[in-house]
Residue frames as a rotation matrix with the C-alpha (Angstrom) as fourth column:
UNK 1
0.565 0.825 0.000 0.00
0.825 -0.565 0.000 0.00
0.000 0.000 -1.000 0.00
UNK 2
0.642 -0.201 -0.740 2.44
0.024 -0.959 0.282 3.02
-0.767 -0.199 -0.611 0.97
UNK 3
-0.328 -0.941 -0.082 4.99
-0.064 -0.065 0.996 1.76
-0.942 0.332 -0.039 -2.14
UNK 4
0.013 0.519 0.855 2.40
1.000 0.001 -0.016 2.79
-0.008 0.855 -0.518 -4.59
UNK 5
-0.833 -0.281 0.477 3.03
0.525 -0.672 0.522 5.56
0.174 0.685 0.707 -6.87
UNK 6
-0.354 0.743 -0.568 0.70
0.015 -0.603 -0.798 8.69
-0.935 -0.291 0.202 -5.96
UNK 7
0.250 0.872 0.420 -2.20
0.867 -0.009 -0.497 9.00
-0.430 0.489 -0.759 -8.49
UNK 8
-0.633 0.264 0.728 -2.82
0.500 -0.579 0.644 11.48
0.592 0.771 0.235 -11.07
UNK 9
0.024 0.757 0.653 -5.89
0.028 -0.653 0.757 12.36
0.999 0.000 -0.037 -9.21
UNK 10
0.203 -0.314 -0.927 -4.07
0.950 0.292 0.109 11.88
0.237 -0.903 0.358 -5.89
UNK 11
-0.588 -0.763 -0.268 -1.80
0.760 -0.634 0.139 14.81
-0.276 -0.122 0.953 -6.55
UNK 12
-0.193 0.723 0.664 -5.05
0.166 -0.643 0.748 17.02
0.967 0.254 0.004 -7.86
UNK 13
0.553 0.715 -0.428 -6.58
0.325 0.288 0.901 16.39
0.768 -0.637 -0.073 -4.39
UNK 14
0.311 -0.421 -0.852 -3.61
0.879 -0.215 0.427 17.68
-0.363 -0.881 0.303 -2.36
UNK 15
-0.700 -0.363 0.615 -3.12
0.649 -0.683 0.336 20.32
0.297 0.634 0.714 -4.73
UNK 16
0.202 0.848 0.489 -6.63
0.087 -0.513 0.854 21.55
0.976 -0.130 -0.177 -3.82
UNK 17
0.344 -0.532 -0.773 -5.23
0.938 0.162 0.306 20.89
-0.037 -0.831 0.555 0.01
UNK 18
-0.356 -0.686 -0.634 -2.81
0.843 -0.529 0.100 23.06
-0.404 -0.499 0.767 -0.03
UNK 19
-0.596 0.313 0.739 -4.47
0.299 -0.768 0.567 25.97
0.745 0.559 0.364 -2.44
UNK 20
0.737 0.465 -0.491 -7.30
0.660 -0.339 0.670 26.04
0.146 -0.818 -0.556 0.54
UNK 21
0.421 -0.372 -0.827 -4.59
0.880 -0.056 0.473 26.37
-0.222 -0.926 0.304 2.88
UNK 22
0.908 -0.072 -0.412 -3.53
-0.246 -0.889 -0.387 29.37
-0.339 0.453 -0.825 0.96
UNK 23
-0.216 -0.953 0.213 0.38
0.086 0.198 0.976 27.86
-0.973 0.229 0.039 0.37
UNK 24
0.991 0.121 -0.049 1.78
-0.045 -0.034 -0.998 28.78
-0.123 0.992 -0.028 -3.34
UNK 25
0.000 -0.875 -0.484 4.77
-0.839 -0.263 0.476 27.54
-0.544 0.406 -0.735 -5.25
UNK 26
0.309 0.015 -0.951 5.70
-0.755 0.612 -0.235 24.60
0.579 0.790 0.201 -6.98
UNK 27
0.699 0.406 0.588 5.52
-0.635 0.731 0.250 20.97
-0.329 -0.548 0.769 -6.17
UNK 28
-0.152 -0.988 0.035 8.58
-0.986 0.154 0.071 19.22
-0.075 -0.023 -0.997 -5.97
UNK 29
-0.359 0.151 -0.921 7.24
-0.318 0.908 0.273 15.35
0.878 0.390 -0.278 -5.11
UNK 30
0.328 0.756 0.567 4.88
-0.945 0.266 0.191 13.69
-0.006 -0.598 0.802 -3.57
UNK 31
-0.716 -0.657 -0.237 5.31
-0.462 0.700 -0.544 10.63
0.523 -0.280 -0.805 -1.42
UNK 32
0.244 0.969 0.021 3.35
-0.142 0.014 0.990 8.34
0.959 -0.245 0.141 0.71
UNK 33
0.182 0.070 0.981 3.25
-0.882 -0.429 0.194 7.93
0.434 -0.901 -0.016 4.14
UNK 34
-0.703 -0.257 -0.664 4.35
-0.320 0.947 -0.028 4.58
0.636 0.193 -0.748 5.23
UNK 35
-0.798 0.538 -0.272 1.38
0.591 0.612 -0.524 2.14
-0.116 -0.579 -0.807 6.43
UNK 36
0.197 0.861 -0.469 -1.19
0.400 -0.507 -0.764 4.76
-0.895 -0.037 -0.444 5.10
UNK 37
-0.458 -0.257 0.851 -2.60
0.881 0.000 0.474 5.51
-0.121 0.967 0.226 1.80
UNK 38
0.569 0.638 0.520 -4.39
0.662 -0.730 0.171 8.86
0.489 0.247 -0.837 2.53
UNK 39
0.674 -0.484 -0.558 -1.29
-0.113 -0.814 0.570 10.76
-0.730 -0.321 -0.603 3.97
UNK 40
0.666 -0.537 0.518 1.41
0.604 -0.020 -0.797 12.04
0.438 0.843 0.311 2.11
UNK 41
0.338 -0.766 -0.547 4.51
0.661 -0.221 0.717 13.70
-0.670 -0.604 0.431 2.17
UNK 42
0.916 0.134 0.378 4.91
0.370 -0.646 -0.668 16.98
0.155 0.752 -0.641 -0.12
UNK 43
-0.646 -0.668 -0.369 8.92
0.514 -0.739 0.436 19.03
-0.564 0.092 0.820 -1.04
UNK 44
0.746 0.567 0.348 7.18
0.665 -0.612 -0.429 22.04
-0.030 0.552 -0.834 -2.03
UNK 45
-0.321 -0.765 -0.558 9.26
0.884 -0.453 0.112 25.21
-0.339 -0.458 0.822 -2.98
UNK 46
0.628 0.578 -0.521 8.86
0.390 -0.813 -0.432 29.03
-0.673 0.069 -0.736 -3.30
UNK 47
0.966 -0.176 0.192 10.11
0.047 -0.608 -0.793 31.73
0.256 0.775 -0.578 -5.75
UNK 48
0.635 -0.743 0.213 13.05
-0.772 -0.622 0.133 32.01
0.034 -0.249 -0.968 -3.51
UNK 49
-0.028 -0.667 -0.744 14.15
-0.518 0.646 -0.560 28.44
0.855 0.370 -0.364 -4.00
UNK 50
-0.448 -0.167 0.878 13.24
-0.881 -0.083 -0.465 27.72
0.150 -0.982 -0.110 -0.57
UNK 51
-0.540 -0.027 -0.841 12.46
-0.303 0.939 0.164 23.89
0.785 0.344 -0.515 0.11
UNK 52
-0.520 0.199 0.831 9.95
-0.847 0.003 -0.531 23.00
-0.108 -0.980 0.167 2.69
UNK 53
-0.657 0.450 -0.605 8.36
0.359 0.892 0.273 19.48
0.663 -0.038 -0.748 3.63
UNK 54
-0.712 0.682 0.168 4.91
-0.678 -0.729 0.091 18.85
0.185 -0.049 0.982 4.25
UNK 55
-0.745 0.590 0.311 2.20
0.563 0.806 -0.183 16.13
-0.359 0.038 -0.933 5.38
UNK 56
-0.494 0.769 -0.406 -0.49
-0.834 -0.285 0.473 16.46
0.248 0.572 0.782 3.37
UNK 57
-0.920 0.293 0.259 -3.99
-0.012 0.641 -0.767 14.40
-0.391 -0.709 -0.587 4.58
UNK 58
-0.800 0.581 -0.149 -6.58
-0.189 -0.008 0.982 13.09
0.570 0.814 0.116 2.39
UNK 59
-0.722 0.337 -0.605 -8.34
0.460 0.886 -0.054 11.89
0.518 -0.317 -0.795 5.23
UNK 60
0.008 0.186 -0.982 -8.49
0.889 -0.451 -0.078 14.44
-0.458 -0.873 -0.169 7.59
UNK 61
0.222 -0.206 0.953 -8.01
0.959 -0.132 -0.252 17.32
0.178 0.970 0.168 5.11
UNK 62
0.906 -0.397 -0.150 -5.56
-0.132 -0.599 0.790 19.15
-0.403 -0.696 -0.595 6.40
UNK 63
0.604 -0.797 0.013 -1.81
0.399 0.289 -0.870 20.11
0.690 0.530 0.493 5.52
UNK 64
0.947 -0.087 -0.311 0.56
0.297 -0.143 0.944 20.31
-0.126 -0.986 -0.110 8.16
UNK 65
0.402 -0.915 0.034 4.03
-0.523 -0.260 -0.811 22.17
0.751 0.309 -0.583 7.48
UNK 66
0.784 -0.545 -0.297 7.22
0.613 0.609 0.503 19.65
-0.093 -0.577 0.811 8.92
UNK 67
0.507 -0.638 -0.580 10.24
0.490 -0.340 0.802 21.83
-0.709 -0.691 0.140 8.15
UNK 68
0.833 0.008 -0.553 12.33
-0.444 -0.587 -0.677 23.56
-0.330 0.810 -0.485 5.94
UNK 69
0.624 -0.717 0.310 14.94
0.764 0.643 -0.053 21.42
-0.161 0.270 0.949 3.99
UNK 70
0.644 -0.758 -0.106 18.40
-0.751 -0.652 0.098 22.84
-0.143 0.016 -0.990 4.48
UNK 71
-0.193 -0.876 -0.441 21.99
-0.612 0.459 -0.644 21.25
0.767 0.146 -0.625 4.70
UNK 72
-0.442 0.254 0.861 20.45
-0.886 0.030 -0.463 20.15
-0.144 -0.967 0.211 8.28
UNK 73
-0.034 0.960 0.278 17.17
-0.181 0.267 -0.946 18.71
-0.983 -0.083 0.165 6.98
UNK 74
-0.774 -0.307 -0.554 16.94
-0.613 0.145 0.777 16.52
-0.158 0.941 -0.300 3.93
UNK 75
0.369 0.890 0.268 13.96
-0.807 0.450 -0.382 14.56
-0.461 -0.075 0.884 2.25
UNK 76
-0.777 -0.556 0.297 15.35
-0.350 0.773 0.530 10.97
-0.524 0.307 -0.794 1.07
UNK 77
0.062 0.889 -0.454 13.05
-0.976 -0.041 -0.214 9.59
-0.209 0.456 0.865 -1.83
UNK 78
-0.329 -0.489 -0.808 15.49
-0.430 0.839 -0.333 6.25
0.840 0.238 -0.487 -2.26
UNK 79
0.943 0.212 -0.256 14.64
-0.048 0.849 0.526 3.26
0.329 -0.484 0.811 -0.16
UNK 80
0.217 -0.945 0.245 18.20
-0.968 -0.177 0.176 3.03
-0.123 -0.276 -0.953 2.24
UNK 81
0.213 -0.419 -0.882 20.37
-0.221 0.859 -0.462 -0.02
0.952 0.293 0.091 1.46
């Protein structure tokens, strides 16, 4: 379940998510949540290049800022060996 590929009409549905929430820039990549197919994990970024991670809840509809990605903070999309 969580190592399925977000939908087409997944990524519409958190798009609308976060537009509510008022957040604008561009979507970077969308992830799931391990052990749950109605959360997600969003890298969204702004005009200024700025990189921030996001849960993003299909269930509960709701988007919940996690942090800004720096040298610090990093989102890993690979599976770790």
């Amino acid at each position: 379940m969580a190592d399925k590929a977000v939908t087409q009409r997944e990524m519409m549905k958190i798009i609308g998510l976060f537009r509510q929430a008022g957040y604008q820039g561009e979507y970077e990549t969308f992830q799931r949540v391990s052990g749950t197919d109605r959360e997600f994990f969003v890298v969204m970024s702004n005009e200024q290049g700025i990189k921030a991670l996001f849960k993003a809840s299909l269930m509960l509809e709701a988007v919940e800022f996690q942090y800004v990605l720096d040298d610090k903070h990093v989102f890993v999309t690979e599976p770790a060996e």
